[in-house]
C-alpha positions as CSV (number, residue, x, y, z in Angstrom):
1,X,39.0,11.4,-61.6
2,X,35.5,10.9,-59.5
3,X,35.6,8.8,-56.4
4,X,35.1,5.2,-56.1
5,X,31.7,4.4,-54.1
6,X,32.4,2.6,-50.8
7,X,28.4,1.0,-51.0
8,X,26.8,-0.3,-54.2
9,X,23.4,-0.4,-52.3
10,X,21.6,1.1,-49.8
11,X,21.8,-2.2,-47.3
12,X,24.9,-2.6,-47.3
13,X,25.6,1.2,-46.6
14,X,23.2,1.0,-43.7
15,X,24.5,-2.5,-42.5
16,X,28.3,-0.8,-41.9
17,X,27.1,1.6,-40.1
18,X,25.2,-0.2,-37.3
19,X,28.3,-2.3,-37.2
20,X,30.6,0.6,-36.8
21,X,28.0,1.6,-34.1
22,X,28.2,-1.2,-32.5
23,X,32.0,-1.4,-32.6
24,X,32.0,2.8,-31.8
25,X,29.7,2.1,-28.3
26,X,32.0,-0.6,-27.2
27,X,35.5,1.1,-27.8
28,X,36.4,3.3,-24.7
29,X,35.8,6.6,-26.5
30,X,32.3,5.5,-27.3
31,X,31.7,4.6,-23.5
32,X,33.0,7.9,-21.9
33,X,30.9,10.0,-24.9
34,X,28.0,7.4,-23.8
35,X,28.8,8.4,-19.7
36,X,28.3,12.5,-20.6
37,X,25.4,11.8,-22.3
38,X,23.6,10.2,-19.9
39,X,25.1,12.7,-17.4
40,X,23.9,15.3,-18.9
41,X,20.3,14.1,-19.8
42,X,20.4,13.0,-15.8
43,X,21.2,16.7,-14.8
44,X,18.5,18.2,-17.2
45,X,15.8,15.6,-16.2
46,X,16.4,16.0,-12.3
47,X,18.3,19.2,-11.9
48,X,17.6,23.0,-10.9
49,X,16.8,24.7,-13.5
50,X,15.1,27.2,-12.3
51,X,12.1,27.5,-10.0
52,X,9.9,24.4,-9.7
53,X,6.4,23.9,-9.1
54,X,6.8,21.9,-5.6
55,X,2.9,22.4,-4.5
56,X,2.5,18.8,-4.9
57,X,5.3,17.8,-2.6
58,X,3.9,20.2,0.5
59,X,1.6,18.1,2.8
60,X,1.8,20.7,5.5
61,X,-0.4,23.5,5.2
62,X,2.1,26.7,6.5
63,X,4.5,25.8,3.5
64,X,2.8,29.3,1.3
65,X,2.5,31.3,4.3
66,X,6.0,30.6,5.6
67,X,7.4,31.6,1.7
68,X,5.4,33.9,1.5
69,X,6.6,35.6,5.0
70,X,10.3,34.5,3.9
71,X,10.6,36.3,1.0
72,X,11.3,39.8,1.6
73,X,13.4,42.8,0.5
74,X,16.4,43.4,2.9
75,X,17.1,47.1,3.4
76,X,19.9,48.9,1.9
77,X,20.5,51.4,4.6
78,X,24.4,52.1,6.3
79,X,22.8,50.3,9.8
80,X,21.8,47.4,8.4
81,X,25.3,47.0,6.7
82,X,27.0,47.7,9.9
83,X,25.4,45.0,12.0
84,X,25.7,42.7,9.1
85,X,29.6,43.4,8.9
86,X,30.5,43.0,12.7
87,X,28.4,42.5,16.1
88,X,30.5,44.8,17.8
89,X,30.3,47.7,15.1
90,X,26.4,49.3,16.7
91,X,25.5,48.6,20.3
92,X,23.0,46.0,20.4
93,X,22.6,45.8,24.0
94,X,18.9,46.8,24.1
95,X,18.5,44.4,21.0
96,X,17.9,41.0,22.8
97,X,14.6,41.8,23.2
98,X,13.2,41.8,19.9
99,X,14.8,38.2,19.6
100,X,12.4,36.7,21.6
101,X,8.6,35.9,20.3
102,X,5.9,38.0,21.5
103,X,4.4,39.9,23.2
104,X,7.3,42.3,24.5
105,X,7.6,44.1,27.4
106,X,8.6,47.6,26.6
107,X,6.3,50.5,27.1
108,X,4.5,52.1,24.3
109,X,6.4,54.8,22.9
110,X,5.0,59.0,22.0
111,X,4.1,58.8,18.2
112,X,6.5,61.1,16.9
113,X,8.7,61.4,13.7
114,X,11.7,60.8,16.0
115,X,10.0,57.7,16.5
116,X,9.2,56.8,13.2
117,X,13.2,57.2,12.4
118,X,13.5,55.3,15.4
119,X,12.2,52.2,14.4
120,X,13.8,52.3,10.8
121,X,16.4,52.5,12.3
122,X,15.7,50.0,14.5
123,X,14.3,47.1,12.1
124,X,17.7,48.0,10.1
125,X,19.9,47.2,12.3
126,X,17.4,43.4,13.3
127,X,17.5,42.5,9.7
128,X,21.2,42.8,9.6
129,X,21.4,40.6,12.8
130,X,19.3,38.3,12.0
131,X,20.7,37.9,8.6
132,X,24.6,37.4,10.1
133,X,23.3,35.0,12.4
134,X,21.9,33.1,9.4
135,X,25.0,33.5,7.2
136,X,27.4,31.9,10.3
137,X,24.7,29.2,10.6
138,X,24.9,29.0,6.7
139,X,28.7,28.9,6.8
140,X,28.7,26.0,10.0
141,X,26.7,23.8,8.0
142,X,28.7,24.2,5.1
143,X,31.9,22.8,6.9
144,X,30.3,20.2,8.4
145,X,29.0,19.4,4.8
146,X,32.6,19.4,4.3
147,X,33.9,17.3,6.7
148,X,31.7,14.8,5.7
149,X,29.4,15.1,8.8
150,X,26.1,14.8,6.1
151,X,23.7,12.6,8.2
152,X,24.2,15.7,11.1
153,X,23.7,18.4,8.7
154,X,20.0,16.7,7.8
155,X,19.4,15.7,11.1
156,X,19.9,19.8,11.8
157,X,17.9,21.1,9.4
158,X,15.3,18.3,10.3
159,X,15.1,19.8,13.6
160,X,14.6,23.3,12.9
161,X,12.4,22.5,10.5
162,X,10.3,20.7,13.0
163,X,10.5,23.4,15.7
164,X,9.5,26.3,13.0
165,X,6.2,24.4,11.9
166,X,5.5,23.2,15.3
167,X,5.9,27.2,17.0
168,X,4.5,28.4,13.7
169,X,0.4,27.9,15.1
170,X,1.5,29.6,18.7
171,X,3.3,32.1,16.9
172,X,-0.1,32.9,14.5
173,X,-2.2,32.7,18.0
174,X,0.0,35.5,19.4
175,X,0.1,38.0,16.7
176,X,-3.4,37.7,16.1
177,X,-4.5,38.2,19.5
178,X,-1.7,41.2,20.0
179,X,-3.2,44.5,21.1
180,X,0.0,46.4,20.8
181,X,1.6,50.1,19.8
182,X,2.9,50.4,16.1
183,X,6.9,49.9,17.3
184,X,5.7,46.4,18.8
185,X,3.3,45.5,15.5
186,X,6.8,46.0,13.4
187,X,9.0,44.1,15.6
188,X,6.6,41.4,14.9
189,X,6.3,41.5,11.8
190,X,10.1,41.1,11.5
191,X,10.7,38.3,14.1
192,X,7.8,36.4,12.1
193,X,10.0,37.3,8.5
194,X,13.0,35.5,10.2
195,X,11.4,32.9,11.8
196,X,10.2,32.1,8.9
């Protein structure tokens, strides 16, 4: 009652199977199973997975500093929620400012702890802005993405990219050279974070 062997010898064993390999990669299941393979090892051999080392593909030098400037914590604070939800929610009319580079115009302000609270308060409510105004530009690019309108999108991001390296050595000239009150050394500090 023992099965009959299919192979008397080890050739002729190996011999049917590279023909039913051969036979298996040109049937239609064998090319679709072939396709997801080579998907797949495509994806794991070019894909994201994960942080990269990309210090061979900078050729400008401000590439560290501006991720290193860029990467931040973003407060947590009932302000900064509020001016991210809705520009109408805080007055920001005093605001515009700070959304200029510097040096600013405002006069030096008492140290107090009024104004310590002050300018929490303050840079709260600028990192919400500035992160809302980076979310809407986010979400614009995204529907032009969508519509097809690629070759813009680039062209966008070229440009911005260009304007933030090119302003970047004024920018370093200016807050190097600032002789300015605490309030003023803060804003700074957060216009350079978002330029960035």
């Amino acid at each position: 009652m023992g099965r009959k062997a299919k192979y008397f010898t080890f050739e002729e064993k190996s011999a049917a199977a590279r023909r039913h390999k051969a036979s298996y990669a040109r049937s239609e299941q064998g090319k679709i199973v072939r396709q997801a393979q080579n998907a797949c090892a495509y994806a794991k051999c070019h894909g994201r997975c994960g942080p990269h080392n990309i210090s061979g593909d900078l050729h400008d030098p401000h590439t560290s500093s501006l991720i290193r400037c860029s990467t931040f914590s973003l407060p947590d604070s009932y302000l900064f929620h509020q001016s991210l939800a809705r520009f109408d929610l805080i007055d920001q009319s005093d605001l515009l400012q700070w959304d200029k580079a510097p040096p600013y115009d405002s006069p030096a302000p008492p140290d107090s702890p009024e104004e310590d609270r002050f300018m929490q308060n303050l840079l709260d409510v600028m990192h919400g802005r500035h992160l809302r105004a980076e979310r809407e530009s986010h979400t614009h690019r995204t529907a032009m993405y969508s519509m097809g309108e690629i070759s813009k999108v680039l062209k966008e991001i070229r440009e911005v990219h260009q304007q933030l390296v090119t302003g970047l050595d004024e920018l370093h000239a200016r807050v190097s050279n600032l002789q300015a009150c605490t309030r003023h050394k803060v804003m700074v500090e957060c216009y350079r974070q978002w330029v960035a």
